[in-house]
N, CA, C and O atoms as a MOPAC input file, in Angstrom:
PM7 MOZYME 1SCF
protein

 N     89.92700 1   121.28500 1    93.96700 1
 C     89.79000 1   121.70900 1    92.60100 1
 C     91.06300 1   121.42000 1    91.82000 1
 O     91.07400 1   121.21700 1    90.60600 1
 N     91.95300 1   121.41900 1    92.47300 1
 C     93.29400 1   121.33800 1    91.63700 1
 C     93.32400 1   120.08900 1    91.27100 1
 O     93.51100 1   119.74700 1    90.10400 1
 N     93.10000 1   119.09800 1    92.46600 1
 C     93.38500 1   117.70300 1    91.99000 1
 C     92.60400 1   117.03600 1    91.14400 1
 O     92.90900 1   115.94900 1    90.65300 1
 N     91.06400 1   117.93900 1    90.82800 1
 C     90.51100 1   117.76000 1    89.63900 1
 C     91.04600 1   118.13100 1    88.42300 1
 O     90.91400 1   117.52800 1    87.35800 1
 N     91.73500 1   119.28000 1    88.65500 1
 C     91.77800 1   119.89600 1    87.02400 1
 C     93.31700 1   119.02200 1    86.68100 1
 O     93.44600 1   118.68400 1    85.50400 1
 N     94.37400 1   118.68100 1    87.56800 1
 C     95.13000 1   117.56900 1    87.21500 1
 C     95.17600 1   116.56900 1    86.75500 1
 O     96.04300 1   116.19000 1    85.96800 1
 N     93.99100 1   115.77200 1    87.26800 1
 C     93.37300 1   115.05700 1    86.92400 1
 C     92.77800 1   114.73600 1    85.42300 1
 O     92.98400 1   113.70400 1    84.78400 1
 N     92.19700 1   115.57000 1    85.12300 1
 C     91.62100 1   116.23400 1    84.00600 1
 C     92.87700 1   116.27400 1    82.50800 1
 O     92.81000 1   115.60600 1    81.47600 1
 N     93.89600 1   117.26600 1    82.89500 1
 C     94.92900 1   117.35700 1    82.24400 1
 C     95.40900 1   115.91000 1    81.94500 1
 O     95.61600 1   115.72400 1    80.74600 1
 N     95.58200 1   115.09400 1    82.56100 1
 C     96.47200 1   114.03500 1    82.40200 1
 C     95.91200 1   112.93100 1    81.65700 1
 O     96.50300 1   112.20000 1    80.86200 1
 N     94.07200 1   112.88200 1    82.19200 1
 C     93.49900 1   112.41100 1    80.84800 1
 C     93.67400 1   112.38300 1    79.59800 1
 O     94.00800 1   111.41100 1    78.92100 1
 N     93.38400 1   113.77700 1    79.15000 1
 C     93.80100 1   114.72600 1    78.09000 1
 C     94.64200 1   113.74600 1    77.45200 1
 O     94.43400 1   112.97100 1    76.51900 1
 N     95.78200 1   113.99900 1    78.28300 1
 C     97.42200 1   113.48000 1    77.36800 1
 C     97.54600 1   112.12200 1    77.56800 1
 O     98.51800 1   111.60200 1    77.02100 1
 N     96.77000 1   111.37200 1    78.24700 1
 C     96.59600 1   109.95900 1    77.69200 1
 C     95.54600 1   109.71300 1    76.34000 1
 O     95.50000 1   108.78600 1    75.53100 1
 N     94.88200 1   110.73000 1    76.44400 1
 C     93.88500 1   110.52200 1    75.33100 1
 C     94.71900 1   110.60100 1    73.99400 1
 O     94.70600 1   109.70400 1    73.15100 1
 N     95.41800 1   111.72800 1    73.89100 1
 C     95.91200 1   112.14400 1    72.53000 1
 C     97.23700 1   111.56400 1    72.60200 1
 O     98.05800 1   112.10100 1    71.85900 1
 N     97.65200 1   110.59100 1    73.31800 1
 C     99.22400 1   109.90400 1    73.30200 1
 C     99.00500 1   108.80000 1    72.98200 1
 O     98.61100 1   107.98700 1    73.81700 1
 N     99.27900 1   108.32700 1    71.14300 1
 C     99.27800 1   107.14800 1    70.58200 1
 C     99.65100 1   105.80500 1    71.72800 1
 O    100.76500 1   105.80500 1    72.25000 1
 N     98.62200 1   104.66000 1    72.07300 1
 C     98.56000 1   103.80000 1    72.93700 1
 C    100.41100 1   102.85100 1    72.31100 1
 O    100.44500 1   101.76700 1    72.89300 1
 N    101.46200 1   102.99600 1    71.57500 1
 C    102.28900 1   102.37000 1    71.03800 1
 C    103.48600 1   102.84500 1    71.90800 1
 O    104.46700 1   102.17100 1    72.22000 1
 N    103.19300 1   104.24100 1    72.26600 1
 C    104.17400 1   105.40100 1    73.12600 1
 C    103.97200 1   104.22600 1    74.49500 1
 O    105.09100 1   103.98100 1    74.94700 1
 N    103.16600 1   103.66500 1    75.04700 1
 C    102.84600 1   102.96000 1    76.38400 1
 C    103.73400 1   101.41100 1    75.98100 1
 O    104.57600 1   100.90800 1    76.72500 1
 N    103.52200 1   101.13300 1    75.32300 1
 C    104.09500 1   100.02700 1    75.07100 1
 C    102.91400 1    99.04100 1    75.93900 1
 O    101.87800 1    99.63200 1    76.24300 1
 N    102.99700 1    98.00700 1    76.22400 1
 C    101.94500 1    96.87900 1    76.64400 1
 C    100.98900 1    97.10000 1    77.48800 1
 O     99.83200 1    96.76800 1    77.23100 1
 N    101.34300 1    97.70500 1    78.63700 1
 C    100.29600 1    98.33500 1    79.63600 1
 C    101.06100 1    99.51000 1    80.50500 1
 O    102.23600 1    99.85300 1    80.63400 1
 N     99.83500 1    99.93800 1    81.01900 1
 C    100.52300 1   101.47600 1    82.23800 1
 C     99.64600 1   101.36700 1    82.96300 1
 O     98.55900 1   100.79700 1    82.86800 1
 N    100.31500 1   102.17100 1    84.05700 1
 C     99.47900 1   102.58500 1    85.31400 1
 C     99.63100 1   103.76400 1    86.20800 1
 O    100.57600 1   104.52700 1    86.40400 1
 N     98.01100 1   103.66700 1    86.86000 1
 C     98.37600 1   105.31200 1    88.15300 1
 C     98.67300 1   104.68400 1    89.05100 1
 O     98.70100 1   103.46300 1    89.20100 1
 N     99.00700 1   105.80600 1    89.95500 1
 C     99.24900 1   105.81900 1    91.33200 1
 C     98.32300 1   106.50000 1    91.85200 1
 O     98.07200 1   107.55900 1    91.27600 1
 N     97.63000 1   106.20600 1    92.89900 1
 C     96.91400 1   107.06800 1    93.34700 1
 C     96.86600 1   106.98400 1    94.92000 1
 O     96.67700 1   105.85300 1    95.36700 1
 N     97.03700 1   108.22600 1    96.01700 1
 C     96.66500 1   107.66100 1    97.19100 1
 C     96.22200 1   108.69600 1    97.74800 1
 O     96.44300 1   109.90600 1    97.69200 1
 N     95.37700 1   107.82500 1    98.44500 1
 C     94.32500 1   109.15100 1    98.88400 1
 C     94.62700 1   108.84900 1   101.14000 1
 O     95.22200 1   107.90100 1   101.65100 1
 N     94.07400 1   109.82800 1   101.74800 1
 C     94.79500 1   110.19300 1   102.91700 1
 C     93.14400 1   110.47400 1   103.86000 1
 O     92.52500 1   111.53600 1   103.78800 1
 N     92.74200 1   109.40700 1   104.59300 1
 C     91.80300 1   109.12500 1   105.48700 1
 C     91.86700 1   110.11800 1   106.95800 1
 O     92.53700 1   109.77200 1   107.93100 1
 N     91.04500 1   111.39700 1   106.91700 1
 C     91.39500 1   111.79900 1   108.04100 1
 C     90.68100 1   111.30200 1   109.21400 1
 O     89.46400 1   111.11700 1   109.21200 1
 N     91.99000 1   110.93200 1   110.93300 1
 C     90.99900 1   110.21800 1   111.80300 1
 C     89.96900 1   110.65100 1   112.35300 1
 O     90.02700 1   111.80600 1   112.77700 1
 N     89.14900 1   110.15300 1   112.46700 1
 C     87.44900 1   110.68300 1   113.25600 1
 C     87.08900 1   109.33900 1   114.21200 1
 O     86.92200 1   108.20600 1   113.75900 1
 N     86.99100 1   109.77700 1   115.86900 1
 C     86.47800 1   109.17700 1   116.49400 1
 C     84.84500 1   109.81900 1   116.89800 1
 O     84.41500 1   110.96200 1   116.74000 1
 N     84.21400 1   108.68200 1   117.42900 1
 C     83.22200 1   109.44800 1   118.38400 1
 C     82.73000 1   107.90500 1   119.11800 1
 O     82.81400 1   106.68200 1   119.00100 1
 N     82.32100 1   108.70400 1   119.71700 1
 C     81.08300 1   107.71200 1   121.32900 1
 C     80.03200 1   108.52500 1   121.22900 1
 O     79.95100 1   109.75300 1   121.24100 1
 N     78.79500 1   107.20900 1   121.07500 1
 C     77.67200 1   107.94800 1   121.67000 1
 C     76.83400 1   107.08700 1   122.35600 1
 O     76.36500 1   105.99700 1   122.02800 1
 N     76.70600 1   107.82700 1   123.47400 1
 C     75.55800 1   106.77400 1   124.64700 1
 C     74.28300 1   106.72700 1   124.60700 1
 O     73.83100 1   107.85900 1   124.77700 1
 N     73.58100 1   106.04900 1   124.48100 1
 C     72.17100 1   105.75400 1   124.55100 1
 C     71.63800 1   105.09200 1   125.87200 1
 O     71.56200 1   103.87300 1   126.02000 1
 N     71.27600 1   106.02300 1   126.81800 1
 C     70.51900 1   105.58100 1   127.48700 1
 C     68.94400 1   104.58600 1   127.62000 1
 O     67.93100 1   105.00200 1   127.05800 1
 N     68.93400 1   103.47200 1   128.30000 1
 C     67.84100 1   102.36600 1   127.30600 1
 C     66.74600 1   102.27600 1   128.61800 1
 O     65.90900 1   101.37500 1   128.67200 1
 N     66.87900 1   103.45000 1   129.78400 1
 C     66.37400 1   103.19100 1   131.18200 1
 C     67.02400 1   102.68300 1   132.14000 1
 O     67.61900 1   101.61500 1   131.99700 1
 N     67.02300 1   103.32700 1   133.22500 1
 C     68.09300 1   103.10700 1   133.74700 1
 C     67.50100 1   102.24400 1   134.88600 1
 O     66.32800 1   102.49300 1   135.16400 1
 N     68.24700 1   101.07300 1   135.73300 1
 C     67.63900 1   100.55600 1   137.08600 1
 C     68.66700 1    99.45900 1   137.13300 1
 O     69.61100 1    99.28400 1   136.36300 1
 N     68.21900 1    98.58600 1   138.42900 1
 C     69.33000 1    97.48400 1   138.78100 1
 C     69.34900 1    96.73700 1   137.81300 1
 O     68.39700 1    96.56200 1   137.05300 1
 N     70.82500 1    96.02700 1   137.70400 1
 C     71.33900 1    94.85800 1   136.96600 1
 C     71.39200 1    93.01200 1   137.27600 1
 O     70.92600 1    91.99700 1   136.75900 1
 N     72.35800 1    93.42100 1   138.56300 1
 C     72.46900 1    92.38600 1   139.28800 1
 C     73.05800 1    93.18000 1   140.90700 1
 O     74.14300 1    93.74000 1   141.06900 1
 N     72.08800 1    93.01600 1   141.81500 1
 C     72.74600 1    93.36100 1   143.08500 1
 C     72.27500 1    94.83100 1   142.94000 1
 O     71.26500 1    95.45600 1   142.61800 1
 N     73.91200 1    95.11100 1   143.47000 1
 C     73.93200 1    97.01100 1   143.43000 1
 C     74.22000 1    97.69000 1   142.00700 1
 O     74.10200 1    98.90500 1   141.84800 1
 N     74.76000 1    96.46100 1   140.57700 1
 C     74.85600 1    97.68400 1   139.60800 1
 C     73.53700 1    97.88200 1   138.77300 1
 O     72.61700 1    97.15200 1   138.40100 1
 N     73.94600 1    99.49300 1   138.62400 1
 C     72.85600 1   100.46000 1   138.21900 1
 C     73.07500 1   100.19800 1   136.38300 1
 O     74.03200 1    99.51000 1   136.02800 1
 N     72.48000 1   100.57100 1   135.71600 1
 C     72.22700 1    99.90600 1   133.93600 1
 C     72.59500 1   101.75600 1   133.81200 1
 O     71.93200 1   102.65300 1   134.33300 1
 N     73.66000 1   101.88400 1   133.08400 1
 C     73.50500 1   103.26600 1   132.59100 1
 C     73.62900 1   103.13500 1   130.61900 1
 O     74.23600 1   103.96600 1   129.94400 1
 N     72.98100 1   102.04200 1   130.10400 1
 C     72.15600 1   102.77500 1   128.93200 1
 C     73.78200 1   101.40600 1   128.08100 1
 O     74.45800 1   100.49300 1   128.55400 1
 N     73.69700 1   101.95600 1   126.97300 1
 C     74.53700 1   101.41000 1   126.02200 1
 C     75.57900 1   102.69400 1   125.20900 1
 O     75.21500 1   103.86200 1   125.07100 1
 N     76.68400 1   102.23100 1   124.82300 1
 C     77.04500 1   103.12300 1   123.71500 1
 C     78.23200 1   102.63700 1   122.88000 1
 O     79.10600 1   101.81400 1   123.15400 1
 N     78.02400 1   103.36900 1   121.79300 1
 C     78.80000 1   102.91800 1   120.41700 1
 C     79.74800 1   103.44400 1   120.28200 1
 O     79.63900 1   104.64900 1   120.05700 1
 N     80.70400 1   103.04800 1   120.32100 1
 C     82.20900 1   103.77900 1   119.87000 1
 C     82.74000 1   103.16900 1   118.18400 1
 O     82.81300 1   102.15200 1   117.49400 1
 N     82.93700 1   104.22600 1   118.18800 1
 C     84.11000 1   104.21100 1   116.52400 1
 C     85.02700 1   105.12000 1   116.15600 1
 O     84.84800 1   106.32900 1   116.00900 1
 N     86.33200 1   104.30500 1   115.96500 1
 C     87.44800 1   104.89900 1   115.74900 1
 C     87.71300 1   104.28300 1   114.43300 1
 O     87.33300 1   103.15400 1   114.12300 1
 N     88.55500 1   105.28500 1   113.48200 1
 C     89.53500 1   104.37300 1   112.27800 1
 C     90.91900 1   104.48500 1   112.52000 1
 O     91.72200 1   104.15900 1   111.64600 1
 N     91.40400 1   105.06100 1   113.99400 1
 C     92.54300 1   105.43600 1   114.17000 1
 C     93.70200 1   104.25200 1   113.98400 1
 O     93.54000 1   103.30100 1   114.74900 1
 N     94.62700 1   104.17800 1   113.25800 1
 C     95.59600 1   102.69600 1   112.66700 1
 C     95.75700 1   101.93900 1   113.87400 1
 O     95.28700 1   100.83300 1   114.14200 1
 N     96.32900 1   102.52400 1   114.41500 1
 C     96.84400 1   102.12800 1   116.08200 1
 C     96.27800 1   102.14700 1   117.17700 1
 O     96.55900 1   101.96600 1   118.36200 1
 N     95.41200 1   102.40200 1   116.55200 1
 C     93.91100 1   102.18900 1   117.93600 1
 C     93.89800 1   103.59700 1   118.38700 1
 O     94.28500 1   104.68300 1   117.95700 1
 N     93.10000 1   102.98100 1   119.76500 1
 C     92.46600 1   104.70200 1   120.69900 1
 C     92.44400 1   103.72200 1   122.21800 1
 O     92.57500 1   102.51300 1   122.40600 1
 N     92.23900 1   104.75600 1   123.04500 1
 C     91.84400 1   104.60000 1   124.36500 1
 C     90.30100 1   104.82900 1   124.65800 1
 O     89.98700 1   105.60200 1   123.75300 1
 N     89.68600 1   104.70200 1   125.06500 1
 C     88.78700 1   104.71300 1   126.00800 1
 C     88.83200 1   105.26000 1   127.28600 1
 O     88.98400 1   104.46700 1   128.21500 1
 N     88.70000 1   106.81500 1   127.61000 1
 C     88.54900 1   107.02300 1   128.61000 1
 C     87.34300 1   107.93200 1   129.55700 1
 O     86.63400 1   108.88000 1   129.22000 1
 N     87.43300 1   107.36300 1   130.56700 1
 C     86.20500 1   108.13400 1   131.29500 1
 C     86.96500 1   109.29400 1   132.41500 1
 O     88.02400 1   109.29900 1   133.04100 1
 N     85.84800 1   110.20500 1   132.28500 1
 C     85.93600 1   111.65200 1   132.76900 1
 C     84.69100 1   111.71100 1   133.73700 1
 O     83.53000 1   111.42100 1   133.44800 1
 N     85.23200 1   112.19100 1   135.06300 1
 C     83.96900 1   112.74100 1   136.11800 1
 C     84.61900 1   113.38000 1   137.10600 1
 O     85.73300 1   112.90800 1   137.33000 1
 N     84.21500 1   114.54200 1   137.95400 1
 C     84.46700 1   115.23300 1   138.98600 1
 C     85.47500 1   114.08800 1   139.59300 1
 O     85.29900 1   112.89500 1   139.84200 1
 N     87.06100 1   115.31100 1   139.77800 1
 C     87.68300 1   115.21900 1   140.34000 1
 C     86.95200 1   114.80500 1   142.13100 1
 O     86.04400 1   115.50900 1   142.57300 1
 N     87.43800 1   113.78300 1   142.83700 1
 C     87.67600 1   113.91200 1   144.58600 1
 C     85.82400 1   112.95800 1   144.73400 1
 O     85.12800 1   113.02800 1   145.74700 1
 N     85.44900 1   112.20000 1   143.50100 1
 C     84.34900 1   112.12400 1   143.64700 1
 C     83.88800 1   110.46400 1   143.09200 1
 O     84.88500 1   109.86600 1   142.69000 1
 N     83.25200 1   110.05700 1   143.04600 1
 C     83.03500 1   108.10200 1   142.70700 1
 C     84.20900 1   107.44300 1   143.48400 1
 O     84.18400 1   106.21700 1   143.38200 1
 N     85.19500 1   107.91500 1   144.20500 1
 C     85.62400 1   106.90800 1   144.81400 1
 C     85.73000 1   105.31000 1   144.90300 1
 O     85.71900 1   105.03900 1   146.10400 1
 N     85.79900 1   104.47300 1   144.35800 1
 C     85.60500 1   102.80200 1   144.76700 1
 C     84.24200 1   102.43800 1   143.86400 1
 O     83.83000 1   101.28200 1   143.75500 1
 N     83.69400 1   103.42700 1   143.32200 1
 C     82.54200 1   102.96100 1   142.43800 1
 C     83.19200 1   102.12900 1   141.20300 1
 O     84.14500 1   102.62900 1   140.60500 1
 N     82.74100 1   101.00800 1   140.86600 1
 C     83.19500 1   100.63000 1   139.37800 1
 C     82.46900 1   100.55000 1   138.49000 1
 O     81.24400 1   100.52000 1   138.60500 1
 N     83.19400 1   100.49300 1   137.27400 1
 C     82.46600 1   100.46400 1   135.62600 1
 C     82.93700 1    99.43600 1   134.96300 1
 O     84.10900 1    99.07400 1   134.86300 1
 N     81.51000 1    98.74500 1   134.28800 1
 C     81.22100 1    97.66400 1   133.62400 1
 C     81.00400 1    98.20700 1   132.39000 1
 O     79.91000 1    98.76900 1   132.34000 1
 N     81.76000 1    98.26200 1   131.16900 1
 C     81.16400 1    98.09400 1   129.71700 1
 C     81.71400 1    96.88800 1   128.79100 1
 O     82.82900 1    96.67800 1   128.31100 1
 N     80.86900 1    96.39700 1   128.74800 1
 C     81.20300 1    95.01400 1   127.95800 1
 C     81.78000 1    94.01600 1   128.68600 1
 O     81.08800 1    93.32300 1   129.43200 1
 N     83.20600 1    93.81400 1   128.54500 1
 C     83.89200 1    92.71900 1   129.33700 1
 C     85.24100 1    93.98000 1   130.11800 1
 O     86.10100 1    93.52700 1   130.87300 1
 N     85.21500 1    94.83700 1   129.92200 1
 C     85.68300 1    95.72100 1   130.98100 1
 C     85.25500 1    96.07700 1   132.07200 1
 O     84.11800 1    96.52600 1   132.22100 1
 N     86.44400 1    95.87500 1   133.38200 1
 C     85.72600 1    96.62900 1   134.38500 1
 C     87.11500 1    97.69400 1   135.29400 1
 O     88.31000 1    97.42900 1   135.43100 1
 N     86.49900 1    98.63400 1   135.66000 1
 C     87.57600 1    99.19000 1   135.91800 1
 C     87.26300 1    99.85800 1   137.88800 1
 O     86.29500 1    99.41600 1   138.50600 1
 N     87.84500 1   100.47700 1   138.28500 1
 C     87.62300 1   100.60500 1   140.09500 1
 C     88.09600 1   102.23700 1   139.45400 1
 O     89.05900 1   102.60600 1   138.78100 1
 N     86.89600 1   102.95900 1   140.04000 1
 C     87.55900 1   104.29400 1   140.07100 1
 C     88.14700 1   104.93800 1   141.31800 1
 O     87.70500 1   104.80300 1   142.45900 1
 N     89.20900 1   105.66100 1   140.94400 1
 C     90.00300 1   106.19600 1   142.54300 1
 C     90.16700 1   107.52000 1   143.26200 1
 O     90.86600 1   107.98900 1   144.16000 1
 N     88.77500 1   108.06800 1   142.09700 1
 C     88.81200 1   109.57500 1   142.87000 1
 C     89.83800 1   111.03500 1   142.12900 1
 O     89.82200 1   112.20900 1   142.49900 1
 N     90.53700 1   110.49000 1   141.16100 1
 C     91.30900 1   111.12300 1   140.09400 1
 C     90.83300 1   112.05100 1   139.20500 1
 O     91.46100 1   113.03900 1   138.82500 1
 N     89.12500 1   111.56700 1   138.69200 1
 C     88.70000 1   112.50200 1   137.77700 1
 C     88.54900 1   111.72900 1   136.43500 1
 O     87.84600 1   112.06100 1   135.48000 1
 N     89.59700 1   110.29100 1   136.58300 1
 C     90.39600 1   109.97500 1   135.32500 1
 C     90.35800 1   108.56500 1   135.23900 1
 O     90.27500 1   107.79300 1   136.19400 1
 N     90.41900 1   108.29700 1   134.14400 1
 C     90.15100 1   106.38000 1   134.22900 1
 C     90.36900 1   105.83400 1   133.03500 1
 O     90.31400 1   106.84500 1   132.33400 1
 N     90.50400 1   105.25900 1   132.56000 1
 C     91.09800 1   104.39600 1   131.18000 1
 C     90.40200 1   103.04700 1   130.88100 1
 O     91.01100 1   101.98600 1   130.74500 1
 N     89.34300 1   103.16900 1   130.81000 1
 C     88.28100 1   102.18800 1   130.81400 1
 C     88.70900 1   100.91500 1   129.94100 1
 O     88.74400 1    99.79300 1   130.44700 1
 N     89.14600 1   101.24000 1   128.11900 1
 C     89.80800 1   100.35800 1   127.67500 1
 C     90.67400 1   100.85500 1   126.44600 1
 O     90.48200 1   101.82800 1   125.71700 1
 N     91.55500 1   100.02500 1   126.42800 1
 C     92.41100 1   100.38100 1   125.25500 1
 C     92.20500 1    98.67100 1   124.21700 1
 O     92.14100 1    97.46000 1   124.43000 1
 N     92.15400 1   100.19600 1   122.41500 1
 C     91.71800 1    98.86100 1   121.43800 1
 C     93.19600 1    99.14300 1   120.33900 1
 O     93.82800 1   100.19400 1   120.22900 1
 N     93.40800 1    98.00000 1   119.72300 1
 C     95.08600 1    98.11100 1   118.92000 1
 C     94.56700 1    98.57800 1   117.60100 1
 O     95.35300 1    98.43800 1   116.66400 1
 N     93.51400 1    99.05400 1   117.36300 1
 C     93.21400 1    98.96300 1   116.02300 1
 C     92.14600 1    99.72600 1   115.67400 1
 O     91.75800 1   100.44100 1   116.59800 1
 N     91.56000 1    99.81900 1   114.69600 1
 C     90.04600 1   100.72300 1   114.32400 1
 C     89.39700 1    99.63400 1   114.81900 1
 O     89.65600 1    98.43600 1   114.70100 1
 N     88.15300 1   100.43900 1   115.62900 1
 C     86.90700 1    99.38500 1   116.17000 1
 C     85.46300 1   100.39400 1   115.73200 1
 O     85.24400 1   101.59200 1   115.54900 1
 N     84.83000 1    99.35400 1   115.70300 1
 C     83.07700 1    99.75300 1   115.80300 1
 C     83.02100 1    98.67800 1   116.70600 1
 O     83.39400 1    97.51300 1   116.57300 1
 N     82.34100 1    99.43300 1   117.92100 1
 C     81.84000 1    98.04200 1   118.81300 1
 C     80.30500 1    99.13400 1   119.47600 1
 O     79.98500 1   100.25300 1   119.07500 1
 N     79.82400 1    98.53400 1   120.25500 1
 C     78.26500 1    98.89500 1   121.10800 1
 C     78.62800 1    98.11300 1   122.48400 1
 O     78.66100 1    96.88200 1   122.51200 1
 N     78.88300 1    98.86500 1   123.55400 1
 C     78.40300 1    97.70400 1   124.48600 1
 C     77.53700 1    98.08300 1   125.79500 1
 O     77.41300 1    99.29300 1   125.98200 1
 N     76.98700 1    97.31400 1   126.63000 1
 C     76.42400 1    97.72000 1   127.57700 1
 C     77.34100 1    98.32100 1   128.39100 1
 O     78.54200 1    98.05200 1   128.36600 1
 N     76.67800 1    99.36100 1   129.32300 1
 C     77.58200 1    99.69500 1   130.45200 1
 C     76.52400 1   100.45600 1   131.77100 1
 O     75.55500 1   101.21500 1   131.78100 1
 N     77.66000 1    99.49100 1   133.16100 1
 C     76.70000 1    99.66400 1   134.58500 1
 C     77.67700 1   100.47700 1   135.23700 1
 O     78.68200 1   101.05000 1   134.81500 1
 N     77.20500 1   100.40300 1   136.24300 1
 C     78.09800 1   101.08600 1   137.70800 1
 C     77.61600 1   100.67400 1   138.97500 1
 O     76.43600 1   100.40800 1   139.20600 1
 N     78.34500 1   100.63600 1   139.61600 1
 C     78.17600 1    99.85700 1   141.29000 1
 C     78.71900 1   100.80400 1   141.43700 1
 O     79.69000 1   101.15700 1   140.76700 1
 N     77.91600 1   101.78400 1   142.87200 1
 C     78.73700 1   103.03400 1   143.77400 1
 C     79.61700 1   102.58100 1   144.52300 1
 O     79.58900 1   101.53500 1   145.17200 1
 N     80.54300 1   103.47300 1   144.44400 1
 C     81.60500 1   103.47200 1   145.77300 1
 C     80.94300 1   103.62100 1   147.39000 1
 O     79.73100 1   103.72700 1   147.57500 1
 N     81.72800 1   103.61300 1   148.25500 1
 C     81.41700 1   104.11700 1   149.77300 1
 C     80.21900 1   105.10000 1   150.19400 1
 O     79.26100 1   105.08300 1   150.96700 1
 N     80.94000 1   106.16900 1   149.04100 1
 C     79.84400 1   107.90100 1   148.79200 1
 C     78.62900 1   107.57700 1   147.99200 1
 O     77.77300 1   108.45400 1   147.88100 1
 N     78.44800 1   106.38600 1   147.40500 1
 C     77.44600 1   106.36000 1   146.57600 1
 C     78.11700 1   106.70300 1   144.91500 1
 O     79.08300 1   106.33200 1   144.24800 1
 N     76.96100 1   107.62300 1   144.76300 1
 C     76.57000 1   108.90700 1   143.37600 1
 C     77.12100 1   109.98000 1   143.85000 1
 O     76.14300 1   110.60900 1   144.25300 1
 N     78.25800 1   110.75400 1   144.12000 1
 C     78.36800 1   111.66600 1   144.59800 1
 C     78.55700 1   112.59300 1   143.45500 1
 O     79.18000 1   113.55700 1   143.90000 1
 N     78.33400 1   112.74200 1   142.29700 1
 C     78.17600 1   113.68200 1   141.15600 1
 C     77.42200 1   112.60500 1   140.01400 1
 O     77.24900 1   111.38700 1   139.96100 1
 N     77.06400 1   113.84400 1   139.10000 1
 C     76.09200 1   113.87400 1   137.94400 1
 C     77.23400 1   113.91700 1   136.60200 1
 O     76.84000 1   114.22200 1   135.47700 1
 N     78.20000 1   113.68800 1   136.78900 1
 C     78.98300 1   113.95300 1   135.75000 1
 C     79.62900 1   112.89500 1   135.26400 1
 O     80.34300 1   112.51800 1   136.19300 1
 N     79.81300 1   112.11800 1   134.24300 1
 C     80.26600 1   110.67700 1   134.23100 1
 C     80.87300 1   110.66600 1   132.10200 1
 O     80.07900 1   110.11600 1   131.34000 1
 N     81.75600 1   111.07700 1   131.68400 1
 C     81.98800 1   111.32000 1   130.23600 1
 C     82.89300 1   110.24700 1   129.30300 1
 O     84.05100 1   109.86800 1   129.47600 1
 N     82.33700 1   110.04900 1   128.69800 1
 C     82.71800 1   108.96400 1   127.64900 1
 C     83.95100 1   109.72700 1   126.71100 1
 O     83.54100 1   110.77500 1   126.21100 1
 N     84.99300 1   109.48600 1   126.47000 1
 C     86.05400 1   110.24400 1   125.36600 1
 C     86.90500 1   109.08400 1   124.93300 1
 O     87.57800 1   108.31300 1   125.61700 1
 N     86.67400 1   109.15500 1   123.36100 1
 C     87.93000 1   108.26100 1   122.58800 1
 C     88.92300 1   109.20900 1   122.38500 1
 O     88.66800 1   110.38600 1   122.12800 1
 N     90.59800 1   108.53000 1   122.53800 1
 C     91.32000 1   109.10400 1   122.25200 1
 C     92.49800 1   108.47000 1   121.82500 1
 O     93.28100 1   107.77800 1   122.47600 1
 N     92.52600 1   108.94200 1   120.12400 1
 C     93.29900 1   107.67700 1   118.85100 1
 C     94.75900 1   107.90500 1   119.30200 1
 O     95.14200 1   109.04100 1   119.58100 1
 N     95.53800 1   106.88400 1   119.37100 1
 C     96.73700 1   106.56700 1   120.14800 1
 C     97.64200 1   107.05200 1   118.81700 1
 O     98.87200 1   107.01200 1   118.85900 1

């Protein structure tokens, strides 16, 4: 509201300030302040084999406007996927049982979609838990 009624005011006094007071031309400044918002969202499209052993787990869209980019990281039960890896897009990464994984890092704001599989480790599927998180650098 304020930066309306400022706004407002300053009109005003350009309105009623003889255009001769400006002399040839003028100008604003104005800057306005983008707050960051990431998200991921997965769409599962049916799930079954790819090629071999990887499994199709669906597609998903990430978007960040963060200046300096974001990470990409995946979240699943600690002590669990072992040696299983993940395919999204032209990433692939070996998980090691951490919980924790860094699937990809982007330098910049992205909108991208990409597919993404998994080939089990040793244990297989040994949990149901598998989480997508952007996080702007």
């Amino acid at each position: 509201m304020i930066g309306k009624l400022s706004l407002g005011v300053a009109s005003m006094a350009l309105a009623m300030t003889p255009m001769a007071a400006f002399g040839a031309s003028f100008s604003y400044n104005l800057r306005l302040t983008v707050a960051v918002h990431c998200t991921v969202q997965h769409q599962g499209t049916g799930y079954g084999a790819l090629n071999g052993d990887a499994l199709s787990l669906g597609t998903f869209r990430e978007y960040c406007n963060a200046p300096q980019g974001y990470e990409l990281v995946v979240n699943y039960a600690p002590g669990s996927l072992r040696g299983a890896r993940i395919y999204a897009g032209n990433a692939e990464i070996v998980l090691d049982g951490s919980g924790r994984a860094i699937l990809s890092r982007e330098e910049g704001p992205r909108i991208q979609e990409r597919t993404i599989s998994m080939v089990p480790g040793a244990n297989g599927f040994d949990t149901n838990r598998l989480d997508l998180n952007i996080i702007p650098s």
